[in-house]
C-alpha angles and dihedrals in degrees: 000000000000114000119178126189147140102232123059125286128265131237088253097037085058088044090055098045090047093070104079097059094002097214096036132062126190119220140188125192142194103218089190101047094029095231125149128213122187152158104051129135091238134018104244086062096066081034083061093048109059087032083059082056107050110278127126128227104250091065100053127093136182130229150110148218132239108216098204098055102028086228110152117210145185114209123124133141079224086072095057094101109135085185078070102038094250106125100169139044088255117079103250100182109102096217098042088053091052091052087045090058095040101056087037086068095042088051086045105029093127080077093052106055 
């Protein structure tokens, strides 16, 4: 289940987006507009998703989040764009990364109390 929002996730929301890899969840985020998409099988799909809805490329980062470690990444063949020098599936810029972490823990805030 793909579930996309601006405000944290619920209980139940994390409990939803967990089914597909049970102690992983994907998630795309707009950095800009601050919107979450997660839940989804691969990440283009949550990509299409906040694209759909207004967002540009160049805000929006792949990752994800093991449940069972807390750990946050940000790996995602989404994130392989050279126009935007980003040259791997892992975020290399320093700052982006930072925001990525950040609002996954606001999205996600309920794991990290």
């Amino acid at each position: 289940m793909i579930i996309t929002k601006s405000i944290s996730f619920s209980k139940v929301e994390i409990e939803k987006l967990s089914e597909e890899f049970e102690t992983y969840i994907k998630t795309v985020i707009d950095l800009d507009k601050k919107i979450c998409s997660s839940g989804a099988n691969r990440h283009f799909e949550s990509e299409k998703i906040l694209i759909d809805k207004g967002s540009k490329q160049k805000d929006i980062w792949g990752g994800g989040i093991d449940l069972e470690t807390k750990t946050i990444d940000v790996n995602a063949m989404i994130n392989i764009r050279p126009n935007d020098n980003n040259t791997s599936n892992e975020l290399l810029d320093a700052k982006k990364r930072e925001r990525f972490e950040e609002l996954t823990k606001y999205f996600f805030g309920l794991l990290f109390r």
